[in-house]
DSSP file (Angstrom, degrees, kcal/mol; ACC not computed):
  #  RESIDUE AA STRUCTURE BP1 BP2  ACC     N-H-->O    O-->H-N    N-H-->O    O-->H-N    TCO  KAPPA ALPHA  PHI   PSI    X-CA   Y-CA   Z-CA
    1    1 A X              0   0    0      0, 0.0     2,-0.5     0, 0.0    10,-0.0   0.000 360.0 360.0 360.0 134.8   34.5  -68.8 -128.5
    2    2 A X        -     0   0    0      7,-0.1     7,-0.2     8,-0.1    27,-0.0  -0.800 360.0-110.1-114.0 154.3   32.4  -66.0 -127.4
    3    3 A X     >  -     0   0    0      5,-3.1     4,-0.6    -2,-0.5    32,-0.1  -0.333  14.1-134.3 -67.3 144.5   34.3  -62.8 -126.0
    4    4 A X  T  4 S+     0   0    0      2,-0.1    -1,-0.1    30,-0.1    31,-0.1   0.597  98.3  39.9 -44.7 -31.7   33.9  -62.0 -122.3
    5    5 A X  T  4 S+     0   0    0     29,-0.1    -1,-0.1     3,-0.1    -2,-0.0   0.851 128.4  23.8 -84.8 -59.1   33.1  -58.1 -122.9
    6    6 A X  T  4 S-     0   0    0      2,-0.1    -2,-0.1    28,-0.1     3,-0.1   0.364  85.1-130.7-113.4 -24.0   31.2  -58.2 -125.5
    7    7 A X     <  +     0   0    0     -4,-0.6     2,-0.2     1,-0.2    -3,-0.1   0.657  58.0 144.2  66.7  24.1   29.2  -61.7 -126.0
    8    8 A X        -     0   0    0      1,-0.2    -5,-3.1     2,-0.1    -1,-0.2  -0.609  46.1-150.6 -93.6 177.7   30.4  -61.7 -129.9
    9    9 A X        +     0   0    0     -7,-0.2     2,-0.6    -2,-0.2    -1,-0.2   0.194  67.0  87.6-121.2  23.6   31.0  -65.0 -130.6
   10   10 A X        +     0   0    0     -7,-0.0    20,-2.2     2,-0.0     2,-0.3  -0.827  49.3 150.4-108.0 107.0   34.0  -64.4 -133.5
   11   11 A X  E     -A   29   0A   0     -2,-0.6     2,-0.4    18,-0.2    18,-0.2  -0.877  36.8-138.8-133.0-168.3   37.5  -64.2 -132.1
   12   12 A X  E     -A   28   0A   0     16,-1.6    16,-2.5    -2,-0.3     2,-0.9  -0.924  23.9-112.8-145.2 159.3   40.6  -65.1 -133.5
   13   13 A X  E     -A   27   0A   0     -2,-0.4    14,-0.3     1,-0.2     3,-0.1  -0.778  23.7-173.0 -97.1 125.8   43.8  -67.1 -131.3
   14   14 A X  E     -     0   0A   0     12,-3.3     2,-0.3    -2,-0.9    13,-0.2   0.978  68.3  -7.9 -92.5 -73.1   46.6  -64.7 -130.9
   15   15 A X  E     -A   26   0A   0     11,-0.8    11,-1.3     2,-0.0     2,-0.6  -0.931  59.6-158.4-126.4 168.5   49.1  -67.4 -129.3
   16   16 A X        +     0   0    0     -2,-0.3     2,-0.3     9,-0.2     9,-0.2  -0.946  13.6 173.6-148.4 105.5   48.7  -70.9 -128.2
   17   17 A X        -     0   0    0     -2,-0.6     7,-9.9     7,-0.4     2,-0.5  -0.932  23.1-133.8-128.1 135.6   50.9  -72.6 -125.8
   18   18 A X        +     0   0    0     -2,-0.3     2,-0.3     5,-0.2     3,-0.3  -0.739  25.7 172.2-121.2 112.4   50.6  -76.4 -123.9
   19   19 A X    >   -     0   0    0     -2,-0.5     3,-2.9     3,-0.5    -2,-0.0  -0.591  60.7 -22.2 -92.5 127.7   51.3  -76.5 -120.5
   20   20 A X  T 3  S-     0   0    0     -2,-0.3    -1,-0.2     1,-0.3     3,-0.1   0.903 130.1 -46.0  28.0  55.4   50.7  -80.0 -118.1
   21   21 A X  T 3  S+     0   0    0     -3,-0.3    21,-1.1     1,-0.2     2,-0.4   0.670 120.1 105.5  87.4  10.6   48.5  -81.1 -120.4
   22   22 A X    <   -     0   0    0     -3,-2.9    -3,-0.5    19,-0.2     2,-0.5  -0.904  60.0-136.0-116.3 133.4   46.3  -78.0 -121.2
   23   23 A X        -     0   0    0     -2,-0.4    17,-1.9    -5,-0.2    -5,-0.2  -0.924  27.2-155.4 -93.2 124.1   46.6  -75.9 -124.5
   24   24 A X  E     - B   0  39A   0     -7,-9.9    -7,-0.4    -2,-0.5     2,-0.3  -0.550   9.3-153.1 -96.3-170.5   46.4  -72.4 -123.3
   25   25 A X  E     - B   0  38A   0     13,-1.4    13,-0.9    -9,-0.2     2,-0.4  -0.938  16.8-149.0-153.5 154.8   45.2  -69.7 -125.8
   26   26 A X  E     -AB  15  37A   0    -11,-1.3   -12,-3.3    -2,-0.3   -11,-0.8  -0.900  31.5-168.7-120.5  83.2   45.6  -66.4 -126.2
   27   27 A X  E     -AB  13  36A   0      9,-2.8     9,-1.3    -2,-0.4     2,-0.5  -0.664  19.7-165.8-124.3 144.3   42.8  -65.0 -127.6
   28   28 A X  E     -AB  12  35A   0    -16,-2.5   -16,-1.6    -2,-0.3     7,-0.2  -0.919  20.4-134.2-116.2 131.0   41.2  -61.5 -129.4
   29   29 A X  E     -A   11   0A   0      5,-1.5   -18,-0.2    -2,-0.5     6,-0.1  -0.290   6.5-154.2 -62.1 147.5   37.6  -60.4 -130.2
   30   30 A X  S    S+     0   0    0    -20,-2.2    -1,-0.1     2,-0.1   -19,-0.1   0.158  90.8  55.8 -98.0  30.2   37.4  -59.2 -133.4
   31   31 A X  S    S+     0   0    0    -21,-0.1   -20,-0.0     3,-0.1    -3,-0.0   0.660 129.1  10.5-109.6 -98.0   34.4  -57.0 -132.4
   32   32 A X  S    S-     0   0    0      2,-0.1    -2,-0.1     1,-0.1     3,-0.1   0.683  93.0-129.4 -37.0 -46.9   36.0  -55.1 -129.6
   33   33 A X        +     0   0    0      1,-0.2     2,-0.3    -4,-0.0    -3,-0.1   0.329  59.4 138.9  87.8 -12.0   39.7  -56.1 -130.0
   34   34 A X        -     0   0    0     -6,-0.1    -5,-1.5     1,-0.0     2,-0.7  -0.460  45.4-131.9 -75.8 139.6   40.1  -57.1 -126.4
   35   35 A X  E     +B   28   0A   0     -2,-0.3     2,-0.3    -7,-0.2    -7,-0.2  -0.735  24.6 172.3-101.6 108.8   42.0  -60.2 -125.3
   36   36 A X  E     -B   27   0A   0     -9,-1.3    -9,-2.8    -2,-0.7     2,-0.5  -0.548  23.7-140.4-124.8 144.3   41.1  -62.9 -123.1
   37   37 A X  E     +B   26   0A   0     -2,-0.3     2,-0.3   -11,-0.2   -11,-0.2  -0.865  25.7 176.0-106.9 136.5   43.2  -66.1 -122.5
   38   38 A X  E     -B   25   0A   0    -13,-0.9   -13,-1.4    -2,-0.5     2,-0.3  -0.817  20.9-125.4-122.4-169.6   41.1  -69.5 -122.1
   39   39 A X  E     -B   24   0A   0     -2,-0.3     2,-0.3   -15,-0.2   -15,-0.2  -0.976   3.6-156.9-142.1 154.5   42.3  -73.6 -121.7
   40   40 A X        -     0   0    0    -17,-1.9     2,-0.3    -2,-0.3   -17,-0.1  -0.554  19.9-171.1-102.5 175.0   41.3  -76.1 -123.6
   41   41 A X        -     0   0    0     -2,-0.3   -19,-0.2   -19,-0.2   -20,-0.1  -0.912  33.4-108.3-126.2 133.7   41.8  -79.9 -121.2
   42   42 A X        -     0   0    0    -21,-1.1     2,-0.2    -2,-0.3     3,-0.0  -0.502  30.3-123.1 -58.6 143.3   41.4  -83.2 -122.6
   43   43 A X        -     0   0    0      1,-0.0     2,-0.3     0, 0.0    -1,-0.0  -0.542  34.7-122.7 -78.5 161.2   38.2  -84.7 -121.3
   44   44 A X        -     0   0    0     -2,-0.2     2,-0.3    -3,-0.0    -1,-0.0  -0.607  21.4-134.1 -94.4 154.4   39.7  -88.0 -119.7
   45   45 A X        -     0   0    0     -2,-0.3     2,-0.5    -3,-0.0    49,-0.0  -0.860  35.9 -91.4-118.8 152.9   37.9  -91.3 -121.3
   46   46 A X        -     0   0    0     -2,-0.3     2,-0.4    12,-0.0    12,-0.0  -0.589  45.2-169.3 -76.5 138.9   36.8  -94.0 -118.6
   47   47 A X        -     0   0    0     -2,-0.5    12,-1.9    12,-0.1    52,-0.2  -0.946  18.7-173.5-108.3 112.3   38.8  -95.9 -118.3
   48   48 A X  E     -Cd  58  99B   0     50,-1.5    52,-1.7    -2,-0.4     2,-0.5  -0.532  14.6-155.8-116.0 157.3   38.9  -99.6 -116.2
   49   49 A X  E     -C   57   0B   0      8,-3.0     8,-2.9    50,-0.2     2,-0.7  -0.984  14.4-128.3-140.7 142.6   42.0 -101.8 -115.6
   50   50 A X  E     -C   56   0B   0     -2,-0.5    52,-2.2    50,-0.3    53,-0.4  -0.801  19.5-132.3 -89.3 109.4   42.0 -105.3 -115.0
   51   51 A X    >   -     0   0    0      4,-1.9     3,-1.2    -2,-0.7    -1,-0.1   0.363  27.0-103.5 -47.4 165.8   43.5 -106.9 -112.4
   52   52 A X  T 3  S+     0   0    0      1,-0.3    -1,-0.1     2,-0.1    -2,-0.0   0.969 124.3  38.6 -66.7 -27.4   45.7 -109.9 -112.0
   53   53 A X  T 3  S-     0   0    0      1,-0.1    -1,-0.3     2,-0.1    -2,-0.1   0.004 121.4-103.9 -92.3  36.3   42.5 -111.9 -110.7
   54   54 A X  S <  S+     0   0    0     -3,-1.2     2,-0.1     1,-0.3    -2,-0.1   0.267  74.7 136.9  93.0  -1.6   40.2 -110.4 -113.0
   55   55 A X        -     0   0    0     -5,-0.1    -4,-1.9     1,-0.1     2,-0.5  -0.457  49.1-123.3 -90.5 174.9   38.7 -108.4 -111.1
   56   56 A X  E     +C   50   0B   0     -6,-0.2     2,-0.3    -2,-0.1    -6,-0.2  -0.855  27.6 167.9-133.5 144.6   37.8 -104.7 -112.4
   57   57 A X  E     -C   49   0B   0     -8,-2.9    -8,-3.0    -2,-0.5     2,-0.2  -0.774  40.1-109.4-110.7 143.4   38.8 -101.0 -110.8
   58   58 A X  E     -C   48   0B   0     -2,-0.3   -10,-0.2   -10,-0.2     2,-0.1  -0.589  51.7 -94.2 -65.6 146.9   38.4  -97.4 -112.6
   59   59 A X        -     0   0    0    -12,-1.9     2,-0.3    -2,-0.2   -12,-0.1  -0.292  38.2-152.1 -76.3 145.8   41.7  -96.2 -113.4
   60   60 A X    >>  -     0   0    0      1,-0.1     4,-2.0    -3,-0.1     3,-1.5  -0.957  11.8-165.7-120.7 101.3   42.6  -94.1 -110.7
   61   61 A X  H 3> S+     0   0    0     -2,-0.3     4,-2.9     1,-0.3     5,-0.2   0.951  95.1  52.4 -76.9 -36.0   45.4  -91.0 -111.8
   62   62 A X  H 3> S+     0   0    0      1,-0.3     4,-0.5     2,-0.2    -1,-0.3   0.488 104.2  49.6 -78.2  10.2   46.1  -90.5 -108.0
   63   63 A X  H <> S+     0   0    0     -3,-1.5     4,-0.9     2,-0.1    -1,-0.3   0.567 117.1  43.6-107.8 -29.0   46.8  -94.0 -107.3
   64   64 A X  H  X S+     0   0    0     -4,-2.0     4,-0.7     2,-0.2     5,-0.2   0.924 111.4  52.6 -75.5 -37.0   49.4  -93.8 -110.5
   65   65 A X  H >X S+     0   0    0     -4,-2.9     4,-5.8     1,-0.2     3,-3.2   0.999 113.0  49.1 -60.4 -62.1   50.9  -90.0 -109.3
   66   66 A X  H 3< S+     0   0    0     -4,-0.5    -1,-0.2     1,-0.3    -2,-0.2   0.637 106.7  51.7 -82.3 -13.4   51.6  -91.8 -105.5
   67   67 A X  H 3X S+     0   0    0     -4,-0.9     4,-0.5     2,-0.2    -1,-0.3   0.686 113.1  46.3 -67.6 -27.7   53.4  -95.0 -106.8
   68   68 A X  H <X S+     0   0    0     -3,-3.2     4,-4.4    -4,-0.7    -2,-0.2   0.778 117.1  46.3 -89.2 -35.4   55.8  -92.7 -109.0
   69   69 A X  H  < S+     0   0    0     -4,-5.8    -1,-0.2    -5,-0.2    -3,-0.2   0.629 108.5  48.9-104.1  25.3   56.3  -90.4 -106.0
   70   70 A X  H  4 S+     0   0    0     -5,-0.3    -1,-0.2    -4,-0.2    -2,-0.2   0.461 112.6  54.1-106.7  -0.2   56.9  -92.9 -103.7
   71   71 A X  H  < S+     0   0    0     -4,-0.5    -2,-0.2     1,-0.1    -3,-0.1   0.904 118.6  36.7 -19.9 -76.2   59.5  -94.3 -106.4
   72   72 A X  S  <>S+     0   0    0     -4,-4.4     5,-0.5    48,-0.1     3,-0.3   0.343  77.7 130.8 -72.8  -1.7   61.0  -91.1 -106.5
   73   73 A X  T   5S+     0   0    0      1,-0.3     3,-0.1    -5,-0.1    -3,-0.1  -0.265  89.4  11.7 -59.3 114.5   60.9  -89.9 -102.8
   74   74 A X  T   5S+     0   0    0      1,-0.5    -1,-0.3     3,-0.1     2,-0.2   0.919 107.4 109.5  98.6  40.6   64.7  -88.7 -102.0
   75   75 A X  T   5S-     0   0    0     -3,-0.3    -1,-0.5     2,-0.1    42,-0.0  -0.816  82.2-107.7-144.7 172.9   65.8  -88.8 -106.0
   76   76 A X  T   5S+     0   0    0     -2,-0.2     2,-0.6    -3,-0.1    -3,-0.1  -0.089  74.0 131.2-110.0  37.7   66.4  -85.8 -107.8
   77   77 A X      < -     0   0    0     -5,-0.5     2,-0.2     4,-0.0    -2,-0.1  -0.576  49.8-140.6 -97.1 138.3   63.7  -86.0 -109.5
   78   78 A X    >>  -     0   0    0     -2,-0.6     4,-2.1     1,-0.1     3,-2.1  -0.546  21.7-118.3-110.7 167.8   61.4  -83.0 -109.8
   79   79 A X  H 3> S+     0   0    0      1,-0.3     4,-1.9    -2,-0.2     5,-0.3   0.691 116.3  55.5 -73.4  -1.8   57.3  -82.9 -109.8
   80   80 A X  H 3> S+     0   0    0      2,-0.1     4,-1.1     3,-0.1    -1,-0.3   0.897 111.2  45.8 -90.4 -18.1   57.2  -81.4 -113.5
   81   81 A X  H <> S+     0   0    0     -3,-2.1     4,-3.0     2,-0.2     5,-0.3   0.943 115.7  46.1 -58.8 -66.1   59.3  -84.5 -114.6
   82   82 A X  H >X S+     0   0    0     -4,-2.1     4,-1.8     2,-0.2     3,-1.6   0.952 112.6  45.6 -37.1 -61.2   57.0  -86.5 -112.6
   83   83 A X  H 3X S+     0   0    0     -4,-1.9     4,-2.0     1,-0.3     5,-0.2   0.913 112.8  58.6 -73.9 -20.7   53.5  -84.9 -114.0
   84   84 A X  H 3X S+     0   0    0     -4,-1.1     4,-1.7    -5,-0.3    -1,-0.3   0.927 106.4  40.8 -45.8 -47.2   55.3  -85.3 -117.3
   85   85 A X  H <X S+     0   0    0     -4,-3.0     4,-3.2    -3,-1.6    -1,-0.2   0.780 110.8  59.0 -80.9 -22.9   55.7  -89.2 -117.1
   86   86 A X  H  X S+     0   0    0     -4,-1.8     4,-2.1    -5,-0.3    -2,-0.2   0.953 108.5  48.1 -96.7 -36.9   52.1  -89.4 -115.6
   87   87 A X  H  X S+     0   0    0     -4,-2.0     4,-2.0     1,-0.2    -1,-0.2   0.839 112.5  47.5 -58.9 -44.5   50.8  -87.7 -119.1
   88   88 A X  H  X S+     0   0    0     -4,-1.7     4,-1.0    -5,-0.2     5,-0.4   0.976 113.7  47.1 -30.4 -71.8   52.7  -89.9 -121.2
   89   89 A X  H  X S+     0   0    0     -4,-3.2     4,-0.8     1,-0.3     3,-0.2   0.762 108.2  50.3 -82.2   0.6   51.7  -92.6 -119.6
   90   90 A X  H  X S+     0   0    0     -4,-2.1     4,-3.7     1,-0.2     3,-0.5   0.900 109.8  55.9 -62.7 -47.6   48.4  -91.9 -119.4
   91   91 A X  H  < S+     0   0    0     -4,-2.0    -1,-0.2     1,-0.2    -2,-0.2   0.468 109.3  43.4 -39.5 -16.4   48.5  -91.2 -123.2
   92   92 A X  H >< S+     0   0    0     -4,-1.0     3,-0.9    -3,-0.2    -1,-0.2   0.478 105.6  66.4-111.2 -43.7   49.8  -94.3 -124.0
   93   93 A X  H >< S+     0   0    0     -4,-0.8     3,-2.5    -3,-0.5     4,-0.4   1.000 106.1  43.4 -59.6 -69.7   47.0  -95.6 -121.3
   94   94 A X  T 3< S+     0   0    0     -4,-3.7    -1,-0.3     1,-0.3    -3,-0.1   0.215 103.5  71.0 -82.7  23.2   43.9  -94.3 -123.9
   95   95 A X  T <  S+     0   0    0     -3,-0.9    -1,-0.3    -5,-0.1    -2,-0.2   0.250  94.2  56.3 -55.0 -19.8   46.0  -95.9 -126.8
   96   96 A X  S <  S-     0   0    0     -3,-2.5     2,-0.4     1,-0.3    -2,-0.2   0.816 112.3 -97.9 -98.7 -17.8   45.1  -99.1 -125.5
   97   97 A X        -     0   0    0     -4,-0.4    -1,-0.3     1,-0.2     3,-0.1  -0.963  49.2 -60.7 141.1-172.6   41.5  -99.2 -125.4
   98   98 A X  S    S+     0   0    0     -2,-0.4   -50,-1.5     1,-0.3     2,-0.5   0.859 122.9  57.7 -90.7 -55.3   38.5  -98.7 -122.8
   99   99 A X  B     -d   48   0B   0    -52,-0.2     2,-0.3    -3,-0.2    -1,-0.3  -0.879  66.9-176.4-108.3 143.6   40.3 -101.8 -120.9
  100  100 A X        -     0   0    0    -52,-1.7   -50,-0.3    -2,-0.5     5,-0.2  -0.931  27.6-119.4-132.2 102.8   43.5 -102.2 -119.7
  101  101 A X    >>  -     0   0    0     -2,-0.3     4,-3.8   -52,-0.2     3,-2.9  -0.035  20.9-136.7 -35.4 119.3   45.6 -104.7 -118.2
  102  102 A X  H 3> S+     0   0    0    -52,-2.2     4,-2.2     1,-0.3    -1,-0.2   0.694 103.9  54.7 -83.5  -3.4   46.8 -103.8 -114.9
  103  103 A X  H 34 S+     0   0    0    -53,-0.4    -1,-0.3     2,-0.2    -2,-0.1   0.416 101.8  57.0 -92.7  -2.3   50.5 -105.3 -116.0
  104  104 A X  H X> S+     0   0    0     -3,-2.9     3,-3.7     3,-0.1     4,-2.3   0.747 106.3  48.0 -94.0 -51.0   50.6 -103.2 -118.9
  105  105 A X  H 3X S+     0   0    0     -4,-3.8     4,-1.3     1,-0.2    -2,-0.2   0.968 115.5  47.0 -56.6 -36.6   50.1 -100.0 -116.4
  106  106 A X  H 3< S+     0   0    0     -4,-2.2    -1,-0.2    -5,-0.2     4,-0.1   0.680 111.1  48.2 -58.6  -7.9   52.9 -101.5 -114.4
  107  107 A X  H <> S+     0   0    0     -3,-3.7     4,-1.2     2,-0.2     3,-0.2   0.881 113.2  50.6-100.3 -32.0   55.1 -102.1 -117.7
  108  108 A X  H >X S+     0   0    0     -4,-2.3     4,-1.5     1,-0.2     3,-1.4   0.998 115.2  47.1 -46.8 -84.8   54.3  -97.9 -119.0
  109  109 A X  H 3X S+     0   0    0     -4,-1.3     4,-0.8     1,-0.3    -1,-0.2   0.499 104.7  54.4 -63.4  -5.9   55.4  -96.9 -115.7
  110  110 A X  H 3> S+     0   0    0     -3,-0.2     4,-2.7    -4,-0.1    -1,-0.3   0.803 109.1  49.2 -80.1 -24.0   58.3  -98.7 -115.5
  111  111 A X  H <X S+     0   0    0     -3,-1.4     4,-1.4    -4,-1.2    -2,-0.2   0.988 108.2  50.2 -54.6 -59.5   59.7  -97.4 -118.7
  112  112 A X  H >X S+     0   0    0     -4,-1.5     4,-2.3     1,-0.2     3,-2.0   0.985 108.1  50.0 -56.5 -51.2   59.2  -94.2 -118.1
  113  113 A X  H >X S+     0   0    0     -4,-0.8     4,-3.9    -5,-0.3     3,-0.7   0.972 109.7  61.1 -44.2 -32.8   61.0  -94.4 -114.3
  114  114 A X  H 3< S+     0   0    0     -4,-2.7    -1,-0.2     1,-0.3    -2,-0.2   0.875 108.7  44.1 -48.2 -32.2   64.1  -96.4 -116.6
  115  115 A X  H << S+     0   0    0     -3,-2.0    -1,-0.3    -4,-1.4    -2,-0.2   0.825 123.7  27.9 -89.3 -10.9   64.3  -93.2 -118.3
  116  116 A X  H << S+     0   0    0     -4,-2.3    -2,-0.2    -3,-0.7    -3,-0.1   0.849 127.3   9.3-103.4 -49.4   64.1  -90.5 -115.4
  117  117 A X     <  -     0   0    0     -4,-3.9   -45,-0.0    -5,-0.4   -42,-0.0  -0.333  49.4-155.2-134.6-163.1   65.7  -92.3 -112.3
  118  118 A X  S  > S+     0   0    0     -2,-0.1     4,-3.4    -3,-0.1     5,-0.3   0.149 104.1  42.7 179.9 -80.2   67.6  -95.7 -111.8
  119  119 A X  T  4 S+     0   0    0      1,-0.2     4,-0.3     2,-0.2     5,-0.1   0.814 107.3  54.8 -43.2 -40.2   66.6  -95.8 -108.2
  120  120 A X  T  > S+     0   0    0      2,-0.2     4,-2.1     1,-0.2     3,-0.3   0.783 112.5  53.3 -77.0 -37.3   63.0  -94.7 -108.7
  121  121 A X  H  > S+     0   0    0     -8,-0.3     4,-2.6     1,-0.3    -2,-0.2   0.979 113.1  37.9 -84.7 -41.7   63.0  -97.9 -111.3
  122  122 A X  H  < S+     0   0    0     -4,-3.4     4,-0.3     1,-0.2    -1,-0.3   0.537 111.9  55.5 -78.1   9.1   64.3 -100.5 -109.0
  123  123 A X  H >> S+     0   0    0     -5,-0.3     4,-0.7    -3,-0.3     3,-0.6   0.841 116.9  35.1-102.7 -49.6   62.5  -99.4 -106.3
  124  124 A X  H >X S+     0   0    0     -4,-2.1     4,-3.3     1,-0.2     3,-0.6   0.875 117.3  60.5 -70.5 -32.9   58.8  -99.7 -108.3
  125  125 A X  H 3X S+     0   0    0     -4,-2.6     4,-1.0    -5,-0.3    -1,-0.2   0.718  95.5  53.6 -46.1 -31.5   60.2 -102.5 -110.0
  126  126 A X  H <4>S+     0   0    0     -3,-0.6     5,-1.6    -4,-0.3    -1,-0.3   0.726 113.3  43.5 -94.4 -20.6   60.7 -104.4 -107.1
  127  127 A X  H X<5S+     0   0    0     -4,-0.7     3,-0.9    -3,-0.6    -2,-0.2   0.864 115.4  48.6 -67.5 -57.5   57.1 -104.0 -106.0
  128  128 A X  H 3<5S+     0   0    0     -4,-3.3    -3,-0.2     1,-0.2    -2,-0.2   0.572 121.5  35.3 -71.2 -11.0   55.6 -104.6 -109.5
  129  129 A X  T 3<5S-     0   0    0     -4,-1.0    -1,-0.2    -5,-0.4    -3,-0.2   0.515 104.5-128.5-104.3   9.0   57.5 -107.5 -110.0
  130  130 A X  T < 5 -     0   0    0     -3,-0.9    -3,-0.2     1,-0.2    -4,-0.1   0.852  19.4-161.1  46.4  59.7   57.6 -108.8 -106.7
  131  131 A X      < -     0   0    0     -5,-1.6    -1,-0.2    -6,-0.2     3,-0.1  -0.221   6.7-172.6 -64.2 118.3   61.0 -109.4 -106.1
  132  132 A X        +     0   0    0     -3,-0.1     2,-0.3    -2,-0.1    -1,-0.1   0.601  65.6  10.3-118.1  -1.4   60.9 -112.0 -103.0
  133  133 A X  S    S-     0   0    0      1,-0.1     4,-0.3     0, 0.0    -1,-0.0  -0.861  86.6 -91.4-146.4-155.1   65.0 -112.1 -102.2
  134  134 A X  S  > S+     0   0    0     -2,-0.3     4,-1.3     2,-0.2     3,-0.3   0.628 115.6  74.5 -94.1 -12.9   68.2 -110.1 -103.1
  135  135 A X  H  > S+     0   0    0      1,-0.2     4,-1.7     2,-0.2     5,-0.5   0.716  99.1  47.0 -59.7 -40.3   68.8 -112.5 -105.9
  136  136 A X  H  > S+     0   0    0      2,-0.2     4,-1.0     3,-0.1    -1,-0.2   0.933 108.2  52.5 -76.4 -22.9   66.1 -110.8 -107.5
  137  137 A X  H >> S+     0   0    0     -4,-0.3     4,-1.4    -3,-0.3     3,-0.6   0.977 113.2  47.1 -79.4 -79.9   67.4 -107.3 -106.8
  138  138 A X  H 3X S+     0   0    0     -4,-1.3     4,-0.7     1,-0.3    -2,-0.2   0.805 105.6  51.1 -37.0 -69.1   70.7 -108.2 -108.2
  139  139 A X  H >X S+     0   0    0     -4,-1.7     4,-0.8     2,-0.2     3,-0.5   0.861 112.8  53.9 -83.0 -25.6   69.7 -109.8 -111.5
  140  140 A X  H XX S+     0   0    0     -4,-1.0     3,-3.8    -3,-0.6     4,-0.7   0.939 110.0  48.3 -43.1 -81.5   67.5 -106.4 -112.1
  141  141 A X  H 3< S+     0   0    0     -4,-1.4    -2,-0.2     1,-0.3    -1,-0.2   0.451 100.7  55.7 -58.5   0.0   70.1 -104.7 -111.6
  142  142 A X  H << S+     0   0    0     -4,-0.7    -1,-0.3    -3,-0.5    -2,-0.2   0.677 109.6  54.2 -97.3  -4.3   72.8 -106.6 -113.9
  143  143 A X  H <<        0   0    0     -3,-3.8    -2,-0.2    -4,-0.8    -1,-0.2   0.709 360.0 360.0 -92.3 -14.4   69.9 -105.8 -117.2
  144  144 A X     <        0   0    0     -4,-0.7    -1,-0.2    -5,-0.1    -2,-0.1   0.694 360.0 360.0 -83.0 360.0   70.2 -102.1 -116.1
């Protein structure tokens, strides 16, 4: 890493903290001695998910964020909980491969809502599993 100040290109990481998904750093030249913070990000790998008819979309992270907060909408659930579950499951996501089955992202994101919200899980649940009467509502709810 080369210092802002100075252009020397030796410094040394004074502390190192990871925040939403970033490792920050805390960093000193050893030239100068002045201390600059950077962030590191993962670069994101493409990713495609395959639909139930076959066909295939690029993974979309804002189409995943607005299904968990329209889960969660009116729950007491808060947006660092949320970007928390969306990192996971995204993690989990580039575990699987270049492609991904668009019922495996529905099966990640329901785990995680199982663990945060009750409501927020039957509520995505009932979309991703297509729940077509109250019989279906009902026998979800007797496995919870």
């Amino acid at each position: 890493m080369r210092c802002p100040y100075c252009k020397h290109d030796e410094t040394k990481v004074v502390d190192k903290r990871d925040v939403e998904g970033k490792a920050k750093r805390r960093r000193e030249c050893l030239k100068c001695e002045k201390r600059f913070n950077t962030q590191e990000l993962l670069e994101e790998i493409d990713l495609t998910v395959v639909k139930k008819d076959g066909r295939r979309e690029d993974f979309d992270q804002d189409k995943l964020k607005r299904g968990i907060v329209i889960a969660c909408q009116k729950r007491p659930v808060s947006t660092e909980t949320i970007e928390r579950m969306i990192a996971t499951i995204q993690d989990k996501l580039r575990k699987e491969g270049k492609e991904v089955q668009s019922q495996i992202v529905g099966s990640f994101v329901s785990k995680e809502l199982k663990k945060v919200d009750d409501v927020a899980y039957i509520r995505f649940a009932s979309v991703y599993k297509d729940f077509s009467d109250a019989a279906d509502f009902k026998r979800e709810l007797q496995q919870l």
